[in-house]
C-alpha positions in Angstrom: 2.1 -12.8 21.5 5.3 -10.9 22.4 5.6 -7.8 25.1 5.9 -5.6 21.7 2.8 -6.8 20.3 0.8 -7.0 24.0 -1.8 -3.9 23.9 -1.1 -1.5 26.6 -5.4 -1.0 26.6 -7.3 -3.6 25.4 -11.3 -2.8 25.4 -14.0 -5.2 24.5 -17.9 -4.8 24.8 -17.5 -1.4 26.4 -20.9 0.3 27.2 -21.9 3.2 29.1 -25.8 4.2 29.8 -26.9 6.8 31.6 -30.4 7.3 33.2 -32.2 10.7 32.3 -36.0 11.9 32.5 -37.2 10.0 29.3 -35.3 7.1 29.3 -31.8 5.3 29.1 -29.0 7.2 27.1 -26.9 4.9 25.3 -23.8 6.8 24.7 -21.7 4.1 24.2 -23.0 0.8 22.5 -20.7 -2.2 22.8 -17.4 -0.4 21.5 -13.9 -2.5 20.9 -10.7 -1.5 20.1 -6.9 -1.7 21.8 -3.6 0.3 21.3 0.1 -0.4 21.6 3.2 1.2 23.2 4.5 3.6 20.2 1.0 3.5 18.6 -1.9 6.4 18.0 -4.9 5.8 18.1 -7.1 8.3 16.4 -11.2 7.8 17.4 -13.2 10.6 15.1 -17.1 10.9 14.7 -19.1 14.2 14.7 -19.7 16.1 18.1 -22.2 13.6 20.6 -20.9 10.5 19.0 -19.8 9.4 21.9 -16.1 10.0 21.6 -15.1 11.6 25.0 -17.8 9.2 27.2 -15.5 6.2 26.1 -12.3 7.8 27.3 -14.0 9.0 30.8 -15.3 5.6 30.5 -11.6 4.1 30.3 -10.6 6.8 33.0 -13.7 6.1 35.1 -14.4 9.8 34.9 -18.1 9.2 34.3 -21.1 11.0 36.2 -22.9 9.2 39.2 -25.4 8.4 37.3 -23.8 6.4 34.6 -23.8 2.5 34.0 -20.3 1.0 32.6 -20.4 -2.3 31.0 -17.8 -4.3 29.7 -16.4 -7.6 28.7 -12.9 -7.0 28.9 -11.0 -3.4 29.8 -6.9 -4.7 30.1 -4.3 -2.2 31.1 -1.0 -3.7 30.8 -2.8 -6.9 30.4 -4.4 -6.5 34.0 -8.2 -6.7 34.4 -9.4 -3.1 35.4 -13.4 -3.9 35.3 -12.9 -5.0 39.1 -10.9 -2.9 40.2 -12.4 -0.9 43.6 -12.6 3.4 43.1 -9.5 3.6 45.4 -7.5 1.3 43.7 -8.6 2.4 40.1 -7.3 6.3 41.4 -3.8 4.8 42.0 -3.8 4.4 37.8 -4.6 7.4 37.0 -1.9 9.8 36.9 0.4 7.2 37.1 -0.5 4.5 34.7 -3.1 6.3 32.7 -2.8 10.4 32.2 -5.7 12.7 30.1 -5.3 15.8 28.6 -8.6 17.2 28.5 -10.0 19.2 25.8 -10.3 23.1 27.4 -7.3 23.6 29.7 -8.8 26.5 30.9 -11.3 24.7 32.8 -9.5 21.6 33.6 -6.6 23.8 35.5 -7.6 24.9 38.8 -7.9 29.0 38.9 -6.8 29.3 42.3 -3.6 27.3 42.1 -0.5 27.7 40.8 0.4 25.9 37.6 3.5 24.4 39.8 1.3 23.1 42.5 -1.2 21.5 40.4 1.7 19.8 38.3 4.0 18.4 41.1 0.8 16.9 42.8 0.4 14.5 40.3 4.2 13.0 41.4 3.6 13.7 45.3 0.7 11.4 45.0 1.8 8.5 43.0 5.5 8.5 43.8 5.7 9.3 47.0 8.6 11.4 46.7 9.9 15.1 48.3 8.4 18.5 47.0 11.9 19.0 45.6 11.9 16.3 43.4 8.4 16.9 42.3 9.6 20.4 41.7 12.4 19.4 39.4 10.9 16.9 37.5 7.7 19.3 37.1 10.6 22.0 36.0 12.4 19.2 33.7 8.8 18.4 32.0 7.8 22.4 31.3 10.9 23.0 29.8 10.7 19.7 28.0 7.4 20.6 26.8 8.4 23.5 25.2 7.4 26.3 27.9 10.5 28.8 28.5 11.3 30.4 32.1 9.5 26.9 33.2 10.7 28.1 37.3 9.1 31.5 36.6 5.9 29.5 35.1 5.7 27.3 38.1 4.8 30.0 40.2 2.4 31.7 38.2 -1.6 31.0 37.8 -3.4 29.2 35.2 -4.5 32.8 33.7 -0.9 34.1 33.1 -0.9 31.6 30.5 -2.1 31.9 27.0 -4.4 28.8 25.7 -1.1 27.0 24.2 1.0 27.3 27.0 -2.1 26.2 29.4 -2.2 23.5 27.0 1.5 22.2 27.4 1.3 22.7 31.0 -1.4 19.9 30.9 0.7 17.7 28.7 3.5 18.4 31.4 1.2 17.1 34.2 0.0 14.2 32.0 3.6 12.9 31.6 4.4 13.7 35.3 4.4 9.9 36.0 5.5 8.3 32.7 2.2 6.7 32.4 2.0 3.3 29.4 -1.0 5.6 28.0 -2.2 8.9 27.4 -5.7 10.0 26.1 -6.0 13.5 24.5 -9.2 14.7 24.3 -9.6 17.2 21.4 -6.1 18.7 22.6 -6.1 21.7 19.9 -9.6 22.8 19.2 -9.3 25.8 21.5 -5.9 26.7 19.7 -5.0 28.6 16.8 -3.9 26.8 13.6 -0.1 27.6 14.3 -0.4 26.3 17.7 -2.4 23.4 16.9 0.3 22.4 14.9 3.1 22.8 17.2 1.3 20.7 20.4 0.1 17.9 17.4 3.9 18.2 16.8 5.0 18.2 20.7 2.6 15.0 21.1 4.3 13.0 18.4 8.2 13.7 20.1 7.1 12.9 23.5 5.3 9.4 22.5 8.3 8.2 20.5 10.2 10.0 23.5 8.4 7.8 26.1 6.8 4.8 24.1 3.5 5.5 25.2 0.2 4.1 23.6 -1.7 7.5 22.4 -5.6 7.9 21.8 -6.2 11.0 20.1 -10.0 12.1 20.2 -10.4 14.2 17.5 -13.1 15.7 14.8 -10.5 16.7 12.4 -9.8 14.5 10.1 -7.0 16.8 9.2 -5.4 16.1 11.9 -5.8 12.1 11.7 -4.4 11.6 8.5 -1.3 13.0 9.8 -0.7 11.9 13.0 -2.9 8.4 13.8 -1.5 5.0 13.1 -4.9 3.3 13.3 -8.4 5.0 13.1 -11.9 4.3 14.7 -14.6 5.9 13.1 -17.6 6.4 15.8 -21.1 7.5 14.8 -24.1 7.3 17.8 -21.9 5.3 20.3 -21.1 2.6 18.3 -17.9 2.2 16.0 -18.8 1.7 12.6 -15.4 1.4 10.8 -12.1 0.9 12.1 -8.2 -0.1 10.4 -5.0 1.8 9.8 -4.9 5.1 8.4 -4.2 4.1 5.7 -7.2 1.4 4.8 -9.3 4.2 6.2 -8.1 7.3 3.7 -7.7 4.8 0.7 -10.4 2.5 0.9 -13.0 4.6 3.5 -16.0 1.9 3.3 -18.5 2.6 5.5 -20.8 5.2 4.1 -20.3 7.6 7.2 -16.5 7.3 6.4 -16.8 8.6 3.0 -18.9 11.4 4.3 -16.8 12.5 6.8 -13.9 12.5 4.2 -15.7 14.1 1.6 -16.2 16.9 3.7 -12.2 17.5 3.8 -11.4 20.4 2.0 -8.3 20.3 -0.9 -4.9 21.2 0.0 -4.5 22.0 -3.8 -6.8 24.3 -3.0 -9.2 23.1 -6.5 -12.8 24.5 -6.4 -13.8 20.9 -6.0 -17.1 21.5 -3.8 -17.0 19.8 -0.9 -19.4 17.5 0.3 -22.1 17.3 3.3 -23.5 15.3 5.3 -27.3 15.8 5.9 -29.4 15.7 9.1 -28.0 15.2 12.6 -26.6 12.0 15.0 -29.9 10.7 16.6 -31.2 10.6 20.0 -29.7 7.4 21.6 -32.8 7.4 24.3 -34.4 4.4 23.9 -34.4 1.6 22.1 -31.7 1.1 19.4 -32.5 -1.0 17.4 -30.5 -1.6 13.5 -27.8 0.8 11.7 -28.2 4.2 13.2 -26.8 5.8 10.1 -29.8 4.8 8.1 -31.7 8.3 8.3 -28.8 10.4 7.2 -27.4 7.3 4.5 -28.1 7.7 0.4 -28.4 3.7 0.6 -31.0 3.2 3.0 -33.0 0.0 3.0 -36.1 -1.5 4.9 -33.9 -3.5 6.7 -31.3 -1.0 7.7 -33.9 -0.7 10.2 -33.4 -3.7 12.0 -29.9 -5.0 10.9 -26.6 -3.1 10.3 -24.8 -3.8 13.6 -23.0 -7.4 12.1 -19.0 -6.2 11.8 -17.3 -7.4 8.6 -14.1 -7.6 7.9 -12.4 -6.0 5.0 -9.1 -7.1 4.9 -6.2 -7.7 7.6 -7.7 -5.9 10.5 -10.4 -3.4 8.3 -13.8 -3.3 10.1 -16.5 -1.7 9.2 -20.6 -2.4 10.1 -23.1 -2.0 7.3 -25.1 -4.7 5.7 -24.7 -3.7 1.9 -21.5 -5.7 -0.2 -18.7 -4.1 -1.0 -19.5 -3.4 -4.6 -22.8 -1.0 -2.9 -20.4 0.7 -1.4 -17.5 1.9 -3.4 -17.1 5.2 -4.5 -20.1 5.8 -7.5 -22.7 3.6 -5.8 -26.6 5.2 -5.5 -29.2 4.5 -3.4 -31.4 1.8 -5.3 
């Protein structure tokens, strides 16, 4: 395999439990997937799938009480899984950067945006406060913030929520880290807005030739900007491919739900579609597809089966027991 085609994160069996009053939460069930320098990643599901536990899983962000298993977690081809908490807080920042979903809260009230940016370069690259000072200036400007010397000096709540949000783009890319994970980087923002930082995102990657996971709900937003998708429903990823295979042949019956529910651009009176109930508890045992109380073609054994992965075509995934004729567009529930 060439350096072009070596994944800058690689992730196999990943798992995260987490102890609580009745039980074990499994909020992450055996999850796989990688991404390359240049490459987006998009990983969607509904709220509680388990989408932002696997990146503070990747960024060993997780709470005390959480249990991380995996077979493999490669950055850069080195093993991570090993790795002591000192050591592992040398990568992020440097190696590894997150923008985190509310700026607001992830920005320090009591600090000045400068100081909180040109920390990030003071700790990992050792240099002087004037060279974390013009590379923090270089980055806000970069970013798209004007008067980015003014900016440095003023607090988090002098910014609006699309500025905040830059700012933590510009302390992301502080280091030039191999991969960034943005977690639900525009739902706080404005349609216009949300547009421009999706926008911002896309120059910087090709700028840098980062590896991009993009945690998202919007499927909106996927079919514009990801390369490859994950689908993710109860911790576990039930489909996955290029964005393409994914929009044109969407396989998994979750899939087609969450596409369904897309509104037109042409604007038809086309009524969208639902999905009904809600993601289960993942206390417990789990035990077959997870899907099967909210799926129109439920079976007996859905209940015990349904977590086999079949492949599609070149690199198509998806986990369901049924054929593919059951599940192409038209099929009922028997």
């Amino acid at each position: 395999m060439s350096a072009a085609d070596t994944p800058v994160l690689a992730v196999q069996g990943l798992s995260v439990d987490i102890a609580v009053p009745s039980g074990v939460l499994h909020a992450v069930d055996d999850v796989d997937f990688s991404v390359r320098r240049g490459e987006t990643l998009a990983i969607v599901g509904e709220s509680g799938c388990g989408k932002t536990m696997t990146a503070l899983a990747v960024m060993r962000l997780l709470p005390r009480e959480a249990r991380l298993r995996a077979r493999r977690l490669l950055l850069d081809g080195e093993e991570l899984r090993n790795i002591p908490d000192r050591d592992f807080a040398d990568l992020r920042g440097s190696r590894m950067g997150m923008i985190f979903q509310d700026p607001m809260t992830s920005l320090n009230p009591v600090y000045t945006i400068g100081n909180q940016i040109e920390e990030i370069f003071l700790r990992h690259q050792r240099g002087s406060r004037a060279e974390a000072r013009d590379r923090a200036s270089y980055l806000l400007h970069r970013v798209g913030i004007p008067n980015a010397t003014v900016r440095l000096g003023q607090f988090p709540h002098h910014l609006s929520g699309g500025l905040r949000q830059r700012a933590m783009i510009a302390m992301a890319l502080m280091c030039e880290p191999s991969l960034i994970i943005a977690d639900e980087p525009t739902t706080a923002l404005d349609v216009t807005v949300q547009a421009q930082i999706l926008r911002l995102l896309a120059e910087l990657q090709s700028e840098f030739n980062m590896a991009l996971i993009l945690i998202t709900h919007d499927l909106g937003v996927v079919a514009r900007t990801a390369d490859r998708v994950a689908v993710m429903y109860a911790g576990r990823i039930v489909e996955s491919g290029s964005s393409e295979q994914i929009f044109a042949s969407p396989t998994h019956p979750y899939t087609r739900g969450l596409i369904e529910c897309i509104p037109h651009p042409d604007g038809s009176g086309t009524r969208l579609g639902a999905i009904p109930g809600i993601v289960p508890s993942l206390i417990g045992d789990l035990t077959g597809c997870m899907f099967r109380n909210r799926c129109a073609l439920v079976e007996d054994r859905c209940r015990q089966e349904g977590n086999s992965q079949r492949e599609l075509a070149d690199g198509h995934y998806y986990r369901c027991i049924h054929p593919l004729h059951r599940l192409l567009p038209g099929a009922v529930a028997p």
